[in-house]
ROSE-4610 file (N, C-alpha, C; in Angstrom, 1 decimal, always signed):
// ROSE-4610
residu = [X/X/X/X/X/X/X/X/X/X/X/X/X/X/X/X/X/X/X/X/X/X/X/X/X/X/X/X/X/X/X/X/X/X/X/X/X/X/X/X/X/X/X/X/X/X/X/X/X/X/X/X/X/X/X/X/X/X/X/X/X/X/X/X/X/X/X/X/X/X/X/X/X/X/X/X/X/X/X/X/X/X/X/X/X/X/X/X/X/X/X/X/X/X/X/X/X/X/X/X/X/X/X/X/X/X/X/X/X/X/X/X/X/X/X/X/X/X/X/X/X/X/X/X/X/X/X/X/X/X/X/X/X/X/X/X/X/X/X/X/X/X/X/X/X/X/X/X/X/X/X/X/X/X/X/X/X/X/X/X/X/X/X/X/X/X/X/X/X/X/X/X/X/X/X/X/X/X/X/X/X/X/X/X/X/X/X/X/X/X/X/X/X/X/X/X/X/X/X/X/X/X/X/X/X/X/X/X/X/X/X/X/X/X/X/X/X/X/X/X/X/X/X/X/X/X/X/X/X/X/X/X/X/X/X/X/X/X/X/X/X/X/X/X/X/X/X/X/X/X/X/X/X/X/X/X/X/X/X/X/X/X/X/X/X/X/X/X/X/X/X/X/X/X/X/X/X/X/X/X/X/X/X/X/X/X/X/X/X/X/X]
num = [1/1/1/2/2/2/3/3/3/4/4/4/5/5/5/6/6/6/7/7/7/8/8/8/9/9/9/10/10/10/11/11/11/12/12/12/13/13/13/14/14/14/15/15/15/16/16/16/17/17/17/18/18/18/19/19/19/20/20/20/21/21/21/22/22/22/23/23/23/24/24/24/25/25/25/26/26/26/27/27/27/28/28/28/29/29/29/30/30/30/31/31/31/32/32/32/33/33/33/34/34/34/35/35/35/36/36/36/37/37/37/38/38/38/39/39/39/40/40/40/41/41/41/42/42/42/43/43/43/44/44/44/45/45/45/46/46/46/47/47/47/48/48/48/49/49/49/50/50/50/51/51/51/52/52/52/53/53/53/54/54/54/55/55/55/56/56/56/57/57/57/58/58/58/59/59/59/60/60/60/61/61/61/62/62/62/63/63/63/64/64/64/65/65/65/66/66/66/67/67/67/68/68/68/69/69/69/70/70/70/71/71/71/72/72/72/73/73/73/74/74/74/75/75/75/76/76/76/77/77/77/78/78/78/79/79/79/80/80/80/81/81/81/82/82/82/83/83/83/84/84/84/85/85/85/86/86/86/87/87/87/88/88/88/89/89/89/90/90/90/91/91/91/92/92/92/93/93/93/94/94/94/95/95/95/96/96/96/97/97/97]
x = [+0.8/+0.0/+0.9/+2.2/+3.0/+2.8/+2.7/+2.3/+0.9/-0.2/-1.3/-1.7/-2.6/-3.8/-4.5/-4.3/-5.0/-6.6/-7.0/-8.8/-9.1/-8.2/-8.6/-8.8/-7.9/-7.7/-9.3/-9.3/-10.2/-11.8/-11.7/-13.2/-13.2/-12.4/-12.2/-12.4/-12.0/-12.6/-14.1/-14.7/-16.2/-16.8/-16.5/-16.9/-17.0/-15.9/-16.1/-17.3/-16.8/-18.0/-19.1/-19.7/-21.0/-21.3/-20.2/-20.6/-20.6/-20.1/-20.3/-21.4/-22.6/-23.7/-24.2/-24.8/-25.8/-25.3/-24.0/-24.1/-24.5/-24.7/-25.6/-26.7/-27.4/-28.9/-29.5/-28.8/-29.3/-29.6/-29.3/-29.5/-30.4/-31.0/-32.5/-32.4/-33.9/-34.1/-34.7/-34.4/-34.8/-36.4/-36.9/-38.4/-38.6/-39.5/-40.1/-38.8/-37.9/-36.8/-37.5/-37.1/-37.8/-36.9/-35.6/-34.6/-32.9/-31.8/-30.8/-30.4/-29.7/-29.2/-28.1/-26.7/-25.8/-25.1/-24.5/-24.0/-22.2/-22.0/-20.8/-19.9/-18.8/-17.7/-17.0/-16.4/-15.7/-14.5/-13.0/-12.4/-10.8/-9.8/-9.1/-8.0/-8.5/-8.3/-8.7/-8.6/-9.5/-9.5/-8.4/-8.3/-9.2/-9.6/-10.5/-11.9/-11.7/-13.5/-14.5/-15.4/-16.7/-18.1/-19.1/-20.6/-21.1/-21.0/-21.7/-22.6/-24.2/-25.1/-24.5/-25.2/-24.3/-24.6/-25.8/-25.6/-24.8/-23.6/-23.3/-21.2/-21.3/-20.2/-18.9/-20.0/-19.2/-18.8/-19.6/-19.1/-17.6/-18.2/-17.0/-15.8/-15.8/-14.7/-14.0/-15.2/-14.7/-13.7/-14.5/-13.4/-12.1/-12.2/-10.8/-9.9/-10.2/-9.3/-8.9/-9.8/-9.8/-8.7/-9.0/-7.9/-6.8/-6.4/-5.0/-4.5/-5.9/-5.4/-5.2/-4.4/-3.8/-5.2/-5.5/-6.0/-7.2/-8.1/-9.5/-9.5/-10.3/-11.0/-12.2/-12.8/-14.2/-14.6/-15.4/-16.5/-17.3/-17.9/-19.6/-19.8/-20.9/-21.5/-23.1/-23.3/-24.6/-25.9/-26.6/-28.0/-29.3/-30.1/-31.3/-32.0/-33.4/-33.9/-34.9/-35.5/-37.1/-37.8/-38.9/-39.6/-40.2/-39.8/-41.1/-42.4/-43.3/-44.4/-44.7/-45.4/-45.3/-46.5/-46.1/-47.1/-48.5/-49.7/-50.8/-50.3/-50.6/-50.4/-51.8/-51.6/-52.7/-52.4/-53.8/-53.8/-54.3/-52.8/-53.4/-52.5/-52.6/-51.7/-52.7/-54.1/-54.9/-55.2/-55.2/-56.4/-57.5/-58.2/-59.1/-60.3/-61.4/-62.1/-63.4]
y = [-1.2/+0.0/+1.3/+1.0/+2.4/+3.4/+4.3/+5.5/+5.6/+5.0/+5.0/+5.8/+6.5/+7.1/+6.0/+5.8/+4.7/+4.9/+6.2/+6.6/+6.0/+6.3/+6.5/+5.1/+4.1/+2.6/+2.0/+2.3/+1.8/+2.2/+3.2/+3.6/+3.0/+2.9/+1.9/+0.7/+0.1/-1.5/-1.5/-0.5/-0.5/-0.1/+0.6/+1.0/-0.6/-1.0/-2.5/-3.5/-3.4/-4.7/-4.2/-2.9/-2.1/-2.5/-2.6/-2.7/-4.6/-5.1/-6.6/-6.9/-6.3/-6.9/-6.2/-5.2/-4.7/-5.6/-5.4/-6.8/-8.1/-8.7/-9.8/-9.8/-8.6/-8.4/-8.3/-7.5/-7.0/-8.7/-9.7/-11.2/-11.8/-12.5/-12.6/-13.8/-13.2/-14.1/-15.7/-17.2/-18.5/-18.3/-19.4/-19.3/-20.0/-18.7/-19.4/-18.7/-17.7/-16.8/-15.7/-14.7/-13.3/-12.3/-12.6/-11.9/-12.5/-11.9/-12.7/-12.1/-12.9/-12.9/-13.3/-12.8/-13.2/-13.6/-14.9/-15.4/-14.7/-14.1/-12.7/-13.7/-13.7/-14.3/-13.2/-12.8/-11.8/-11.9/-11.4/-11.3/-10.7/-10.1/-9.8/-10.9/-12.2/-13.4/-14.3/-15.1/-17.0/-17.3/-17.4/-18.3/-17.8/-16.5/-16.2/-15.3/-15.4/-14.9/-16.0/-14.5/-15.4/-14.9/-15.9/-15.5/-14.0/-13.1/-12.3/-11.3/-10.5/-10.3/-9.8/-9.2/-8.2/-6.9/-6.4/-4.8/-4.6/-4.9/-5.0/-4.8/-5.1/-5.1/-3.8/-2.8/-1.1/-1.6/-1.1/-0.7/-1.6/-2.7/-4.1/-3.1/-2.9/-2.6/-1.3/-0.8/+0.9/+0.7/-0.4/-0.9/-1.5/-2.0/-2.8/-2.0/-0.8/+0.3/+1.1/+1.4/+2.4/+1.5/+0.1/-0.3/-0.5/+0.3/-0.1/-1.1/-1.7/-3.4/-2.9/-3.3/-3.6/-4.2/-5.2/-6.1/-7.0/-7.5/-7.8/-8.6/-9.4/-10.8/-10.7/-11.1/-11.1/-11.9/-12.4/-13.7/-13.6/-13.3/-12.6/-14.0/-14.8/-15.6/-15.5/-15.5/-15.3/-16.1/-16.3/-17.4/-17.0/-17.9/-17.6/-17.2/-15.8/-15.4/-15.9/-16.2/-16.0/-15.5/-14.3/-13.7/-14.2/-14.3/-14.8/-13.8/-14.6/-14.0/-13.4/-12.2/-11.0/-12.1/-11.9/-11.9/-11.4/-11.2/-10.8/-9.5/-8.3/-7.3/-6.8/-6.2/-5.6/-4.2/-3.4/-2.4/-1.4/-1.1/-0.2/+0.9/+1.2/+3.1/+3.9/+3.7/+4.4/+5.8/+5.5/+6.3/+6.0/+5.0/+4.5/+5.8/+6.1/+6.7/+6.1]
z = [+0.0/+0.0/+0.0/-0.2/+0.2/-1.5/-1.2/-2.1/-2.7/-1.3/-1.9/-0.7/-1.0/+0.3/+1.0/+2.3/+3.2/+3.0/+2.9/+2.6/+1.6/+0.5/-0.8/-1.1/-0.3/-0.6/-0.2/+1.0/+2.2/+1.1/+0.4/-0.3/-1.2/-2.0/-3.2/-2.9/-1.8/-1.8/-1.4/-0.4/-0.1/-1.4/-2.6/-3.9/-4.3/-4.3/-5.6/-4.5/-3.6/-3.0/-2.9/-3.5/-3.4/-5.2/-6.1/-7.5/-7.7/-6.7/-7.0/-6.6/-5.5/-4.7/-5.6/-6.2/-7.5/-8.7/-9.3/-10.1/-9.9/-9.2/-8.2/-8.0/-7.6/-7.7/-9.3/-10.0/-11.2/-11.9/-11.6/-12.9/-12.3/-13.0/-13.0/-12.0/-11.3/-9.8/-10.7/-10.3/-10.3/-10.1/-10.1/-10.4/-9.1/-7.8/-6.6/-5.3/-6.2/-5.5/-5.3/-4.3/-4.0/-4.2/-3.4/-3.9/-3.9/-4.1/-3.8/-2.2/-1.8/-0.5/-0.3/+0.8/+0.4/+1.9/+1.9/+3.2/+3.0/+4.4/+4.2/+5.8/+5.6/+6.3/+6.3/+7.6/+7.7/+9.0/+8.7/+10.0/+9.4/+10.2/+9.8/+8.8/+9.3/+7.8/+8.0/+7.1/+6.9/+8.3/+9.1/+10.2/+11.3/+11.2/+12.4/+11.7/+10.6/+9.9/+10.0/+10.6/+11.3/+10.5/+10.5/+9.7/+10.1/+9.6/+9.7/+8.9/+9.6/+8.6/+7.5/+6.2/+4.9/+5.4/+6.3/+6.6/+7.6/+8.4/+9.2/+8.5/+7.0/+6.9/+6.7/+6.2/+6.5/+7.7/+9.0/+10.1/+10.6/+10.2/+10.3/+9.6/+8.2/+7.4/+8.0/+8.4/+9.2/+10.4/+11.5/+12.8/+12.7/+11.3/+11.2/+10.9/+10.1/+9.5/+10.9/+11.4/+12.7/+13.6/+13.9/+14.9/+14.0/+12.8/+12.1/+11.5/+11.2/+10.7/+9.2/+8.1/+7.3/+5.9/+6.6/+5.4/+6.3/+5.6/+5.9/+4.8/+5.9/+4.7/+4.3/+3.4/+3.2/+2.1/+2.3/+1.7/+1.5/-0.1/-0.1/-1.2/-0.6/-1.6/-1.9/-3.0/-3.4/-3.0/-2.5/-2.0/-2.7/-2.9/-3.0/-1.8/-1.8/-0.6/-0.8/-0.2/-0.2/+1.6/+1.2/+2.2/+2.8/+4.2/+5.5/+5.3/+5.8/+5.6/+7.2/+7.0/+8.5/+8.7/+10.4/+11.6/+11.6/+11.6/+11.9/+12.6/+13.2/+14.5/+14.7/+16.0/+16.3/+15.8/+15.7/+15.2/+16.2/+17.0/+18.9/+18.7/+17.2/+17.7/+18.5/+18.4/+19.8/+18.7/+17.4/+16.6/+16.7/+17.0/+17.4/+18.3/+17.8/+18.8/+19.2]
């Protein structure tokens, strides 16, 4: 990394992993799929990266930079989603008159 900007590096890798998960979304969903979904491994490398959600991976990427680490691992693989279906709720916002 020597004669690169540490920012400039660090945005550039969150840019490409932001242009691989839209090229992932953008190809056509399987028939009985809702959306794609992606199982994300993450840790400062193989030997200690652990399952964690995909919205959760900025902040991950941001901490590792902040505590000075060098380099980060990451594992994005592609899944089929499909949507749980919501709960019933009650309807007690108390507009009700």
């Amino acid at each position: 990394m020597e004669g690169k900007n540490r920012d400039r590096v660090l945005d550039a890798t969150k840019h490409e992993i932001r242009q691989y998960v839209k090229r992932e979304r953008r190809k056509t969903l399987p028939e009985g799929v809702d959306f794609w979904d992606f199982d994300c491994n993450f840790g400062t490398s193989v030997d200690n990266a652990q399952s964690v959600h995909f919205a959760t991976l900025t902040a991950l990427i941001d901490a590792v930079a902040a505590a000075g680490g060098d380099a980060f691992y990451l594992e994005l693989l592609v899944k089929p989603g499909h949507r749980a279906a919501r709960a019933a709720t009650d309807n007690t916002s108390g507009n009700e008159e």
